[in-house]
mmCIF file of the N, C-alpha and C atoms, coordinates in Angstrom:
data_MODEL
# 
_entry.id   MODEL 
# 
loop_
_atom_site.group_PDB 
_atom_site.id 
_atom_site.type_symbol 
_atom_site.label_atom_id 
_atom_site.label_alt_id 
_atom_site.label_comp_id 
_atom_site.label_asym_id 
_atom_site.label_entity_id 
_atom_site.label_seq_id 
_atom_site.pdbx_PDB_ins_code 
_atom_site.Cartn_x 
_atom_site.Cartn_y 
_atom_site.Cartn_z 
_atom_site.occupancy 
_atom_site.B_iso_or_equiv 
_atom_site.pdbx_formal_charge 
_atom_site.auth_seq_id 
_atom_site.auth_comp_id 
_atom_site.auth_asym_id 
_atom_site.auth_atom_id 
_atom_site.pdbx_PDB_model_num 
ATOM 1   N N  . UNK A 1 1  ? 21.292 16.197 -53.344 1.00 0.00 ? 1  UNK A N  1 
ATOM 2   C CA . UNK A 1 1  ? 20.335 16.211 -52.246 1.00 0.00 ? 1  UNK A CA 1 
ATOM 3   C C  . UNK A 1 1  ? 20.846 15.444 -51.033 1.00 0.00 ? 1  UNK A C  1 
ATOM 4   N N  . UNK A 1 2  ? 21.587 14.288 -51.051 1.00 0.00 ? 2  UNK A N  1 
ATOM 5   C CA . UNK A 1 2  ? 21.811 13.436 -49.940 1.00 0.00 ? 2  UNK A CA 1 
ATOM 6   C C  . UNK A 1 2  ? 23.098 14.259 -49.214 1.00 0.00 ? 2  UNK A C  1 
ATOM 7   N N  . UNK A 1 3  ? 23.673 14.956 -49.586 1.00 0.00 ? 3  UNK A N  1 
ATOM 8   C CA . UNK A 1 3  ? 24.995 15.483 -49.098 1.00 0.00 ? 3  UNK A CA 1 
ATOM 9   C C  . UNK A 1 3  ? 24.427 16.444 -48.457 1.00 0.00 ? 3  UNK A C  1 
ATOM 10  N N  . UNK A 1 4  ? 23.262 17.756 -48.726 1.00 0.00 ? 4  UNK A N  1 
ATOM 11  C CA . UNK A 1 4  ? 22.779 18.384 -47.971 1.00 0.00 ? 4  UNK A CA 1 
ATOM 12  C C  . UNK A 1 4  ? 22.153 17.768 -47.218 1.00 0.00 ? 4  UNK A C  1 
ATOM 13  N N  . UNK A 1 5  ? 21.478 16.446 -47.187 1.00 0.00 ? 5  UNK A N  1 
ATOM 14  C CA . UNK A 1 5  ? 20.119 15.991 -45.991 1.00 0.00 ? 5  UNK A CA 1 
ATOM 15  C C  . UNK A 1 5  ? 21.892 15.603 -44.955 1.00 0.00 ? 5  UNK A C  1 
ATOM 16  N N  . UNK A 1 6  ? 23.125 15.134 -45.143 1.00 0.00 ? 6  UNK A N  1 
ATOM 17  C CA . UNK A 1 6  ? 23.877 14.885 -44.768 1.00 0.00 ? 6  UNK A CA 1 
ATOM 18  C C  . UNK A 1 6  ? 24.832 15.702 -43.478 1.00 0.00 ? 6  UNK A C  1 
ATOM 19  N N  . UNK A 1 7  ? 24.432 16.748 -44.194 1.00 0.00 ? 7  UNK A N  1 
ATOM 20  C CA . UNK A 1 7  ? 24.743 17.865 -43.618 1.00 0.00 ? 7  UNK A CA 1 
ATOM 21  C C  . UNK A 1 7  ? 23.594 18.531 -42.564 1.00 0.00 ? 7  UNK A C  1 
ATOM 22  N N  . UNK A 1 8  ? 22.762 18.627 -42.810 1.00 0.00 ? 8  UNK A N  1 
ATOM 23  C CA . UNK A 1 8  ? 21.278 19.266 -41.978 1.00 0.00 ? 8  UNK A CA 1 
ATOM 24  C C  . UNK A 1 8  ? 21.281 18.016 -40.339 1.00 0.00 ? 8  UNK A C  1 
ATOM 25  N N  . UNK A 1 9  ? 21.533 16.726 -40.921 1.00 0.00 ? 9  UNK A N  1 
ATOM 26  C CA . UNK A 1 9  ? 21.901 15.716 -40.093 1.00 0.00 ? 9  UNK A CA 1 
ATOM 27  C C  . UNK A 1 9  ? 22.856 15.892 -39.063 1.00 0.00 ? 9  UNK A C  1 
ATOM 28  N N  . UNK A 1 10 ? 24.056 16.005 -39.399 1.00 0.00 ? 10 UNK A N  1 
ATOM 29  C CA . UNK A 1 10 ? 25.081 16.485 -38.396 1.00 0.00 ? 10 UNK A CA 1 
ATOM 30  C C  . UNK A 1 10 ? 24.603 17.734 -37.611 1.00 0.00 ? 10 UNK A C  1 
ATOM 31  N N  . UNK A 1 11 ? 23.995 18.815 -38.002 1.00 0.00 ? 11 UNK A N  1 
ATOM 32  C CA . UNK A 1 11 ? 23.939 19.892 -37.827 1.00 0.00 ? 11 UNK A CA 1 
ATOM 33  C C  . UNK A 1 11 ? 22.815 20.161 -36.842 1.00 0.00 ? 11 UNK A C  1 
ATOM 34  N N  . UNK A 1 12 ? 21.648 19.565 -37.246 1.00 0.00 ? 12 UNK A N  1 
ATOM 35  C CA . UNK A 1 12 ? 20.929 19.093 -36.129 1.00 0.00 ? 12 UNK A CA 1 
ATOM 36  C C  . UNK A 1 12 ? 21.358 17.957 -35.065 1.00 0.00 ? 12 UNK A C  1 
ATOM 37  N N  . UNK A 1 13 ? 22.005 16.886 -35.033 1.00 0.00 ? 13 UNK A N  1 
ATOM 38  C CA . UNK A 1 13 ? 22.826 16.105 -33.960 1.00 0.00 ? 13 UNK A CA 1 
ATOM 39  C C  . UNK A 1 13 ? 23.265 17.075 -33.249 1.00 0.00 ? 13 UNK A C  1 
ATOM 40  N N  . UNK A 1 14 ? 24.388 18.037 -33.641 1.00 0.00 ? 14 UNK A N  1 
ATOM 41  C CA . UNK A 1 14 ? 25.160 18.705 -32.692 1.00 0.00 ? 14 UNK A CA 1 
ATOM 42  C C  . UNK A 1 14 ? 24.040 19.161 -31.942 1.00 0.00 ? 14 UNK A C  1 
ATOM 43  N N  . UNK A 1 15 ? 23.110 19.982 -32.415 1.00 0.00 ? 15 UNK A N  1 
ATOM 44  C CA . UNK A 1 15 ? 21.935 21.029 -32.199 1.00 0.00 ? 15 UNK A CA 1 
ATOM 45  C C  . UNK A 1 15 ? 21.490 20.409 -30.878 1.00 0.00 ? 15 UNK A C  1 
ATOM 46  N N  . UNK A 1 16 ? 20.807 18.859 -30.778 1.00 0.00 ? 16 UNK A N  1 
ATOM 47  C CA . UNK A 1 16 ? 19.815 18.266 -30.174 1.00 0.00 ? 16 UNK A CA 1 
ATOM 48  C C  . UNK A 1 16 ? 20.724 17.521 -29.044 1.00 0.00 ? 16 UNK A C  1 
ATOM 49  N N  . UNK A 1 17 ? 22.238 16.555 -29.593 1.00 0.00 ? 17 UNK A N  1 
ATOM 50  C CA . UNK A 1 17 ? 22.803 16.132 -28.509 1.00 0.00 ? 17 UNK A CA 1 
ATOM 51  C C  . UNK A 1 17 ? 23.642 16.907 -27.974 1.00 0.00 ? 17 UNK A C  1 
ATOM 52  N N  . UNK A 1 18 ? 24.315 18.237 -28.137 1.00 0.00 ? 18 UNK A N  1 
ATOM 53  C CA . UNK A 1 18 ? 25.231 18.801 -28.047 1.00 0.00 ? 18 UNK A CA 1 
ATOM 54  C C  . UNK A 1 18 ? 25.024 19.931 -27.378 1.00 0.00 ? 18 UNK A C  1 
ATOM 55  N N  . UNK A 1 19 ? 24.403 21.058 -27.736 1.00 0.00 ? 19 UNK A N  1 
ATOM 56  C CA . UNK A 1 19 ? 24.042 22.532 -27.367 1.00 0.00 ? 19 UNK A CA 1 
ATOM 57  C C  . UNK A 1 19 ? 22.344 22.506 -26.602 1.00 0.00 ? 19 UNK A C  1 
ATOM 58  N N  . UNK A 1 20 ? 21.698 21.440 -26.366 1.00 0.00 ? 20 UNK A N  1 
ATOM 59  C CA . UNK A 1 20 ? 21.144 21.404 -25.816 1.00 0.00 ? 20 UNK A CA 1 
ATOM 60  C C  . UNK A 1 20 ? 21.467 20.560 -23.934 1.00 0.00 ? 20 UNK A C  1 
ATOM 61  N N  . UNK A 1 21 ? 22.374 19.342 -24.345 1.00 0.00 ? 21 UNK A N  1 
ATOM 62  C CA . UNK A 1 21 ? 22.937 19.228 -23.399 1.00 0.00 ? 21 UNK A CA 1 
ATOM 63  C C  . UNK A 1 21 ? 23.702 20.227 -22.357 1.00 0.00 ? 21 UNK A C  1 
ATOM 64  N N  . UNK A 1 22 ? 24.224 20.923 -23.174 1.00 0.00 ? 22 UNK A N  1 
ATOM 65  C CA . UNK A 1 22 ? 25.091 21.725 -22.333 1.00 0.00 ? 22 UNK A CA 1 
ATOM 66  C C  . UNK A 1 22 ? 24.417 23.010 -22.045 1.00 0.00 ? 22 UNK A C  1 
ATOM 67  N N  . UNK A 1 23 ? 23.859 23.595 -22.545 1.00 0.00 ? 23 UNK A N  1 
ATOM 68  C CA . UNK A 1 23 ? 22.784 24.630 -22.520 1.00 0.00 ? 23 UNK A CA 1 
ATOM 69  C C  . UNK A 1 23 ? 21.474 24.717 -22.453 1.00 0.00 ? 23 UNK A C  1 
ATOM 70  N N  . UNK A 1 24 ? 20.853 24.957 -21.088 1.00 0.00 ? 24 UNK A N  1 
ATOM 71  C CA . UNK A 1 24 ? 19.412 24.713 -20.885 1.00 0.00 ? 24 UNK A CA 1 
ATOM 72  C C  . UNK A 1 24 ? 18.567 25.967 -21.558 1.00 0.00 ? 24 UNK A C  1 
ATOM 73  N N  . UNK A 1 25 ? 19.103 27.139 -21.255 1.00 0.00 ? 25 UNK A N  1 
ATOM 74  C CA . UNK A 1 25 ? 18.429 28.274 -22.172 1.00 0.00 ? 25 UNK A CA 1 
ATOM 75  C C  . UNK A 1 25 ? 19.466 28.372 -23.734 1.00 0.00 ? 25 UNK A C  1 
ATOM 76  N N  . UNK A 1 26 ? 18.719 28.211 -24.408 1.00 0.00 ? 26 UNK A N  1 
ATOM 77  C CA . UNK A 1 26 ? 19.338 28.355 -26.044 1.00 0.00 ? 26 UNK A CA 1 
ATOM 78  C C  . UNK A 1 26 ? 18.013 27.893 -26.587 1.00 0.00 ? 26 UNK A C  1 
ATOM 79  N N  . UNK A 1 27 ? 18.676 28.963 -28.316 1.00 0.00 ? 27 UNK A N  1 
ATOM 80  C CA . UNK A 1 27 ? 17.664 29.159 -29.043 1.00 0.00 ? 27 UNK A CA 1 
ATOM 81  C C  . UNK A 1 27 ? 18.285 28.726 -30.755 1.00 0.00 ? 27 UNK A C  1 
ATOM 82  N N  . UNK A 1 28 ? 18.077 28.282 -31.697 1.00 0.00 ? 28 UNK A N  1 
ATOM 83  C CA . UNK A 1 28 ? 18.641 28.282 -32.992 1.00 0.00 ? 28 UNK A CA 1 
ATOM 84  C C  . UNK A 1 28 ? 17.843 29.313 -33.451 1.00 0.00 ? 28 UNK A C  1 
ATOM 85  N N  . UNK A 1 29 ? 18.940 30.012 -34.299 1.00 0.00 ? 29 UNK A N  1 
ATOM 86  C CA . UNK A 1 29 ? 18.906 31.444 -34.473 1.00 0.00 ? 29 UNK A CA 1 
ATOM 87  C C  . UNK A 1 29 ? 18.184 31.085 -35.921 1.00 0.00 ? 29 UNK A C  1 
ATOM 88  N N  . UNK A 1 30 ? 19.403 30.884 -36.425 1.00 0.00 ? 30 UNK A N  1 
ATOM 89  C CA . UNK A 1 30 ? 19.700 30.659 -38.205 1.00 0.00 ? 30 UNK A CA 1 
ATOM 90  C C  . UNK A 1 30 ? 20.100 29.561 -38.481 1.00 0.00 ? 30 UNK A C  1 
ATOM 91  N N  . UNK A 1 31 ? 20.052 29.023 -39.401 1.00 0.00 ? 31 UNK A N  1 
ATOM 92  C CA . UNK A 1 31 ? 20.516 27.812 -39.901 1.00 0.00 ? 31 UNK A CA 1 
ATOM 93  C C  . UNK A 1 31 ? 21.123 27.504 -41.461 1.00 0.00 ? 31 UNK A C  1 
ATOM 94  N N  . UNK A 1 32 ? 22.729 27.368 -42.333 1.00 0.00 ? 32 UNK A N  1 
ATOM 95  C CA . UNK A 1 32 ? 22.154 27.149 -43.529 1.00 0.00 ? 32 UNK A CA 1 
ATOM 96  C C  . UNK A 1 32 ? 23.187 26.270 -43.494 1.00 0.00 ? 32 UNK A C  1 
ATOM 97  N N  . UNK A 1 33 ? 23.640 25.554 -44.622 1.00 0.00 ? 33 UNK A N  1 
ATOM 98  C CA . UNK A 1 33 ? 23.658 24.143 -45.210 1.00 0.00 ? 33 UNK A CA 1 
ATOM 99  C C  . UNK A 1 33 ? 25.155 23.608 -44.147 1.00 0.00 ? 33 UNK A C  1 
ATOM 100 N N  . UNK A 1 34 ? 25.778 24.291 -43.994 1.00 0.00 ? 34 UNK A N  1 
ATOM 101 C CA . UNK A 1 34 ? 27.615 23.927 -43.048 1.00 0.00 ? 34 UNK A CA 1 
ATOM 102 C C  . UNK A 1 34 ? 27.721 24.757 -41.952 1.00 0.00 ? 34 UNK A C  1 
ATOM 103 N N  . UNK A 1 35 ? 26.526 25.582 -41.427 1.00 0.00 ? 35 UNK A N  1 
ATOM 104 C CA . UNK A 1 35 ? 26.938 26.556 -40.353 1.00 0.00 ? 35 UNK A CA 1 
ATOM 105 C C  . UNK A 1 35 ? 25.522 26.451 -39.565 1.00 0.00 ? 35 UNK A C  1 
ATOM 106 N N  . UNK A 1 36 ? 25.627 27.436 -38.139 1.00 0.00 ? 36 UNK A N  1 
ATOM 107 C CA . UNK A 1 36 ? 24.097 27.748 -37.700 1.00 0.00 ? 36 UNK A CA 1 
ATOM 108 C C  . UNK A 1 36 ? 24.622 28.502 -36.672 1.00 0.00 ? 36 UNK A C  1 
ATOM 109 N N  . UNK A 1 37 ? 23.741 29.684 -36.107 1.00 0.00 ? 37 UNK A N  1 
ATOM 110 C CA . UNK A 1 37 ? 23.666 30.677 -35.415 1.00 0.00 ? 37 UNK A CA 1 
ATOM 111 C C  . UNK A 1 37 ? 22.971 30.552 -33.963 1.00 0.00 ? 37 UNK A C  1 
ATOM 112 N N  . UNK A 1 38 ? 24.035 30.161 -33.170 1.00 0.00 ? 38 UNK A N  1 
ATOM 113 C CA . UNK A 1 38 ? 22.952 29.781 -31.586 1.00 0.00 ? 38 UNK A CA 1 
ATOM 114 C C  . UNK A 1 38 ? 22.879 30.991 -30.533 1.00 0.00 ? 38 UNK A C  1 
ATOM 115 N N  . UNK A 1 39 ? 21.541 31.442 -29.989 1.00 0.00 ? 39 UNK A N  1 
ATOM 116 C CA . UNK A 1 39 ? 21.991 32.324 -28.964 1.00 0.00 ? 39 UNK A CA 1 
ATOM 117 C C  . UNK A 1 39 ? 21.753 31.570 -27.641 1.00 0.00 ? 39 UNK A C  1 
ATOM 118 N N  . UNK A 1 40 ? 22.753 31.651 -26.419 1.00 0.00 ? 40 UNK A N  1 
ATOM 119 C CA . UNK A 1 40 ? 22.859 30.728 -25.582 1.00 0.00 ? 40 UNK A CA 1 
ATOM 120 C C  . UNK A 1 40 ? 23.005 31.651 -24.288 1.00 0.00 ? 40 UNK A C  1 
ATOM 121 N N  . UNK A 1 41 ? 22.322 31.448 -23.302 1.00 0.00 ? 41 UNK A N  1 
ATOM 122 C CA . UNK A 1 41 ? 22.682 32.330 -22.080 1.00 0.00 ? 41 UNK A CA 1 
ATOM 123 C C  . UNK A 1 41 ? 23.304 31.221 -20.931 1.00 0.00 ? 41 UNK A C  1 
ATOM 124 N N  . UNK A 1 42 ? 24.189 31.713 -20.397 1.00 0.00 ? 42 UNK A N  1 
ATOM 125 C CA . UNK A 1 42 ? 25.481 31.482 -20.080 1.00 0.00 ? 42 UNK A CA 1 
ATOM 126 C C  . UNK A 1 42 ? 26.179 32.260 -19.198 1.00 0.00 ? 42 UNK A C  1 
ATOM 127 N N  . UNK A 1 43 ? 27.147 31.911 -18.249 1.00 0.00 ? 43 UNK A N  1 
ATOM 128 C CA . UNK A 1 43 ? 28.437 32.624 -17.578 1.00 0.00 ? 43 UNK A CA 1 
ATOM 129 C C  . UNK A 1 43 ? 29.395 33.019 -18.175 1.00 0.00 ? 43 UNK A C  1 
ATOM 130 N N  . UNK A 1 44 ? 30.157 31.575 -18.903 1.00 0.00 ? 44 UNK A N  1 
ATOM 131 C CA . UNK A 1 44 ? 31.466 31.849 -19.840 1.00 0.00 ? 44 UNK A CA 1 
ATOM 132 C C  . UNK A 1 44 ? 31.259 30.851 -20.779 1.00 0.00 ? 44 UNK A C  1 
ATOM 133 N N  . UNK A 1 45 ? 31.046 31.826 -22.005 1.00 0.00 ? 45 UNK A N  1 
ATOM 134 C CA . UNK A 1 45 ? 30.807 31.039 -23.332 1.00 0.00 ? 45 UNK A CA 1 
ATOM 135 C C  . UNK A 1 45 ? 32.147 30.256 -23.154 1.00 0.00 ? 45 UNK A C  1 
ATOM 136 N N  . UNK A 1 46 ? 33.573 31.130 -23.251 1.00 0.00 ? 46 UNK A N  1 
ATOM 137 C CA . UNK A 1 46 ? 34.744 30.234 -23.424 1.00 0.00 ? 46 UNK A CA 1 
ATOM 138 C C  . UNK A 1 46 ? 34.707 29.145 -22.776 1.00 0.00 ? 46 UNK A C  1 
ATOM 139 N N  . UNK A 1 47 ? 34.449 29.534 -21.263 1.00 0.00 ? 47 UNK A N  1 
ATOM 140 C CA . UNK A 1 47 ? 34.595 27.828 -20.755 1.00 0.00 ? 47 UNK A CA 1 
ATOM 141 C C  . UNK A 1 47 ? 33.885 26.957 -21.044 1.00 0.00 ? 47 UNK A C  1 
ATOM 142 N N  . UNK A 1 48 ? 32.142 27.257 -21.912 1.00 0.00 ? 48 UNK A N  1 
ATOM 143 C CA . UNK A 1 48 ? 31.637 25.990 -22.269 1.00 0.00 ? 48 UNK A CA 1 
ATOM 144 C C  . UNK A 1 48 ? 31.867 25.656 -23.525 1.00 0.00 ? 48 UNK A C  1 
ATOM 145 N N  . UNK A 1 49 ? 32.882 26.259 -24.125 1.00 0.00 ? 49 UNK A N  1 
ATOM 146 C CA . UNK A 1 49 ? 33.061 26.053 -25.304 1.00 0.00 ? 49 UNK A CA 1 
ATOM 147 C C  . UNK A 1 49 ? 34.112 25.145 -25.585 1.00 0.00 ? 49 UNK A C  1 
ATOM 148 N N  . UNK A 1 50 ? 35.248 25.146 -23.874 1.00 0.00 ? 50 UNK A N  1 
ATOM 149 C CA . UNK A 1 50 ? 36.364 24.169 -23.778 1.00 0.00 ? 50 UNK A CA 1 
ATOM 150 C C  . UNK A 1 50 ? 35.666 22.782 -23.760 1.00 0.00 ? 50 UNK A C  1 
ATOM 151 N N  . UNK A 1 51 ? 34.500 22.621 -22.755 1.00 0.00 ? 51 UNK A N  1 
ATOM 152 C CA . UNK A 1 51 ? 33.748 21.507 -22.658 1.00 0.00 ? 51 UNK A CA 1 
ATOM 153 C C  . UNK A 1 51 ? 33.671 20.465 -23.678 1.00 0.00 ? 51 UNK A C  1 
ATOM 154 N N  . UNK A 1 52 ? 33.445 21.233 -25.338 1.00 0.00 ? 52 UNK A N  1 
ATOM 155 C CA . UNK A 1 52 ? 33.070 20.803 -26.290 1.00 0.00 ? 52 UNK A CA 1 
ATOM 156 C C  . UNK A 1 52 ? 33.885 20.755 -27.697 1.00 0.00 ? 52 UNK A C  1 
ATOM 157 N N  . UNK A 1 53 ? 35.446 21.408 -26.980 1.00 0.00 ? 53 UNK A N  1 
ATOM 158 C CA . UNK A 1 53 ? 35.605 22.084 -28.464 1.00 0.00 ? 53 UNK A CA 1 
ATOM 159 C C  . UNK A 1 53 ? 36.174 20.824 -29.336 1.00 0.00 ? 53 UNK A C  1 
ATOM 160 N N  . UNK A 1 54 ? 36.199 19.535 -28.585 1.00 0.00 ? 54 UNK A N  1 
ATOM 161 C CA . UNK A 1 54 ? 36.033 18.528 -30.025 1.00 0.00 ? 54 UNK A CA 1 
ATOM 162 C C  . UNK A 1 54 ? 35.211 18.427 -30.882 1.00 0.00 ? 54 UNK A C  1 
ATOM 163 N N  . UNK A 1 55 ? 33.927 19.258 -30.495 1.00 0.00 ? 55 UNK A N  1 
ATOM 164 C CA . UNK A 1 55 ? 33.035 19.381 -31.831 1.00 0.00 ? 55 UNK A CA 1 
ATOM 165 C C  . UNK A 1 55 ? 32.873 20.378 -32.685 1.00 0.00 ? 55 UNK A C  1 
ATOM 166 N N  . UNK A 1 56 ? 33.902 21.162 -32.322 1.00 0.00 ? 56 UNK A N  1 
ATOM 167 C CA . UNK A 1 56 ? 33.942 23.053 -33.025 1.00 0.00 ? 56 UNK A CA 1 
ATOM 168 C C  . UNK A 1 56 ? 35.115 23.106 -33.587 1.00 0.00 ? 56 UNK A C  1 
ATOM 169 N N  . UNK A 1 57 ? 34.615 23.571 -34.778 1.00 0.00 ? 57 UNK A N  1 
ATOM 170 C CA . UNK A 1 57 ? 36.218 24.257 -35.449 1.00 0.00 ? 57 UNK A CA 1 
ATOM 171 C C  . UNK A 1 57 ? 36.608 25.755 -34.903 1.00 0.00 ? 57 UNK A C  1 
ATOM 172 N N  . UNK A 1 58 ? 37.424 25.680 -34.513 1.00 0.00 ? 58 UNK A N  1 
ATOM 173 C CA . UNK A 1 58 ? 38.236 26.855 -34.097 1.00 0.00 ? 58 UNK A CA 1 
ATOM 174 C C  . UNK A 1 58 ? 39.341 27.154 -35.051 1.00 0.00 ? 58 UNK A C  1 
ATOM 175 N N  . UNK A 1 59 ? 39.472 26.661 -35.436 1.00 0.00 ? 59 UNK A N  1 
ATOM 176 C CA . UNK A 1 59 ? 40.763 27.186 -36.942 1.00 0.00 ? 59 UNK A CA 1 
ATOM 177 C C  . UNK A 1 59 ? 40.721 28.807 -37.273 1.00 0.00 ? 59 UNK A C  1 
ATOM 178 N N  . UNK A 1 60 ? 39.652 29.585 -37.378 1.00 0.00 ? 60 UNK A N  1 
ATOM 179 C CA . UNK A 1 60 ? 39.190 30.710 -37.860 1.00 0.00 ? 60 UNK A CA 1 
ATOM 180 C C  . UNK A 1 60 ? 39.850 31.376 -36.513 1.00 0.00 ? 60 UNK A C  1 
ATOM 181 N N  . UNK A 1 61 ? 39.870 31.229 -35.308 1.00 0.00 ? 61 UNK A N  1 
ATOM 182 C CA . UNK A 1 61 ? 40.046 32.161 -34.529 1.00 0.00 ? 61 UNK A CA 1 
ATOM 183 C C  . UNK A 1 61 ? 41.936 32.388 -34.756 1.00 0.00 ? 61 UNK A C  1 
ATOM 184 N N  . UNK A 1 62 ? 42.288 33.508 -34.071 1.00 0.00 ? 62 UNK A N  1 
ATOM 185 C CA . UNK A 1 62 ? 43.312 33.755 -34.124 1.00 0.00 ? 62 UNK A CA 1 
ATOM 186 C C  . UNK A 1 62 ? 44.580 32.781 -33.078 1.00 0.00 ? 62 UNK A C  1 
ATOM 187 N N  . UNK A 1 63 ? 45.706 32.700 -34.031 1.00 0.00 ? 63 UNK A N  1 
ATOM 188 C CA . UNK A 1 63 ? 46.521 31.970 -33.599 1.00 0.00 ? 63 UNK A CA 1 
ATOM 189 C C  . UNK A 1 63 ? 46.937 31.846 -32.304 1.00 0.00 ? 63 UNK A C  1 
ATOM 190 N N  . UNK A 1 64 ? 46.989 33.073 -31.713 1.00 0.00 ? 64 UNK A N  1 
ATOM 191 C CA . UNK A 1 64 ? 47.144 33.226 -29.988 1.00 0.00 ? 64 UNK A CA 1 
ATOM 192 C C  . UNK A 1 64 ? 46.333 32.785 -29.026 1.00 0.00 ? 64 UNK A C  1 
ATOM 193 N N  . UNK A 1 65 ? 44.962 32.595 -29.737 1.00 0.00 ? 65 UNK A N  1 
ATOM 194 C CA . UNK A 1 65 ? 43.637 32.405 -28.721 1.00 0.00 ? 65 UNK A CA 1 
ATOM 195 C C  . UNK A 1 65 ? 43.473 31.288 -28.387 1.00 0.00 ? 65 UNK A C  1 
ATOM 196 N N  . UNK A 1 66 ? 43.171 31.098 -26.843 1.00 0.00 ? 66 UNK A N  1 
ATOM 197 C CA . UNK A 1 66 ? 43.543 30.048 -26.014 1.00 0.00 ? 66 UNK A CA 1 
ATOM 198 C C  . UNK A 1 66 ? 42.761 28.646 -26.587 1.00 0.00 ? 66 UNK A C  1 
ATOM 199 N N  . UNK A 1 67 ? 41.411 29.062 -27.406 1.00 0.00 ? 67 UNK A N  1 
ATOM 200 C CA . UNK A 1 67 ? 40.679 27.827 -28.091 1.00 0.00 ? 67 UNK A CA 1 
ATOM 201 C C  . UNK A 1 67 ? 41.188 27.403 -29.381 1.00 0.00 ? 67 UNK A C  1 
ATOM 202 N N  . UNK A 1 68 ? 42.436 28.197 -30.166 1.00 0.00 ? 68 UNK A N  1 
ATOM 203 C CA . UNK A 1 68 ? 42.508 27.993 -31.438 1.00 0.00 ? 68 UNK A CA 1 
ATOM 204 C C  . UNK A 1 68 ? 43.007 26.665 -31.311 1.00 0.00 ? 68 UNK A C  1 
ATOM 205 N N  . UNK A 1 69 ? 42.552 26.070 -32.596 1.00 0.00 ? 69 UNK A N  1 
ATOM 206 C CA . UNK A 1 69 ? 43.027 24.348 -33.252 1.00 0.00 ? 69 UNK A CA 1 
ATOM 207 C C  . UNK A 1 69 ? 42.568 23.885 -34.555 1.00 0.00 ? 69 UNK A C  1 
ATOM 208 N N  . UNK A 1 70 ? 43.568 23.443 -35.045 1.00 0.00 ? 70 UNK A N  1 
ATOM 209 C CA . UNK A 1 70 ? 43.376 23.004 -36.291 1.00 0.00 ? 70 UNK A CA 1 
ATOM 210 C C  . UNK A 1 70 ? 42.501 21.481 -36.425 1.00 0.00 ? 70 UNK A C  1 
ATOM 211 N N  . UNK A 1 71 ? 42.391 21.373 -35.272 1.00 0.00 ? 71 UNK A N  1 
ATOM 212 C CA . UNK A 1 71 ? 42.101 19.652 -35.354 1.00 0.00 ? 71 UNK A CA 1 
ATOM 213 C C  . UNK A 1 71 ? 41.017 19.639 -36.075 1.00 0.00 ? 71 UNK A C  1 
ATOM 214 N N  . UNK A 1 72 ? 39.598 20.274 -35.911 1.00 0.00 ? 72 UNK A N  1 
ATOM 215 C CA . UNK A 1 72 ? 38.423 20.156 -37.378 1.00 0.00 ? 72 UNK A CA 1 
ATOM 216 C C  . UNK A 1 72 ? 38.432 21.167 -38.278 1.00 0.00 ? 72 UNK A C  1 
ATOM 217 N N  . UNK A 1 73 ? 39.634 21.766 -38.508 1.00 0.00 ? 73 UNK A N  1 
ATOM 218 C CA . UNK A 1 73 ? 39.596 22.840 -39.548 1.00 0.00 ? 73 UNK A CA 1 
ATOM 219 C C  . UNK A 1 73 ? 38.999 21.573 -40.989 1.00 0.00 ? 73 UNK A C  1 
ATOM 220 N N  . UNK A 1 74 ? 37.919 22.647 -41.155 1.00 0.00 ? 74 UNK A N  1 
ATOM 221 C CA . UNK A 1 74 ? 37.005 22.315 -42.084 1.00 0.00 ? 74 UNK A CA 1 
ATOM 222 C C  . UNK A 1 74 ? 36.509 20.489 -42.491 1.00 0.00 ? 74 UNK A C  1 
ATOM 223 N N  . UNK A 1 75 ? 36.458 20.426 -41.237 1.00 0.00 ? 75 UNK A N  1 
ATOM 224 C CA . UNK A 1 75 ? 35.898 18.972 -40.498 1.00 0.00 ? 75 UNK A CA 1 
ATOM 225 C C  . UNK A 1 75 ? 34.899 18.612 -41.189 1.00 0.00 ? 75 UNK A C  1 
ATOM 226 N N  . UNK A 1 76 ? 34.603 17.464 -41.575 1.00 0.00 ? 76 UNK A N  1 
ATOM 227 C CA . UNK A 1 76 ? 32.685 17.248 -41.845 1.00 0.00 ? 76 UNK A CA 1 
ATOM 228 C C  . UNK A 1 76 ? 32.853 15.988 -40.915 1.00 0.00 ? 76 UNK A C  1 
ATOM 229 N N  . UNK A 1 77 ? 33.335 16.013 -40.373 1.00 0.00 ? 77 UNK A N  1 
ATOM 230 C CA . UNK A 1 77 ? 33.157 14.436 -38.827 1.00 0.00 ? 77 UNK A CA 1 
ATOM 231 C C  . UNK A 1 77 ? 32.707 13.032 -39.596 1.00 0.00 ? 77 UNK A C  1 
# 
């Protein structure tokens, strides 16, 4: 139980200090225990995504793509 309340914790932080800061229209979509689904209206997702991407894993994207980084591949911060 404490590793999930652990997790819901971070997950909401990002949620409340993070994607709300930077995004005045956004909505939480979905939510489950290591992930969550935001819809965010916006100009350029990429560029607000440079803003932040010390808090995003990008590992998953492809090796060429200008955001890829290993730095939180499979991060728990």
């Amino acid at each position: 139980q404490a590793i999930l309340d652990y997790s819901k914790q971070l997950m909401y932080s990002f949620y409340y200090d993070v994607a709300n800061e930077l995004w005045e229209k956004n909505e939480l979509v979905a939510s489950d225990t290591d992930s969550m689904i935001l819809s965010v209206k916006t100009k350029d997702i990429y560029k607000d995504m440079e803003e932040i991407i010390d808090e995003l894993d990008t590992s998953g994207y492809p090796k060429d793509h200008p955001l890829y980084s290993e730095k939180n591949k499979k991060s728990n911060w």
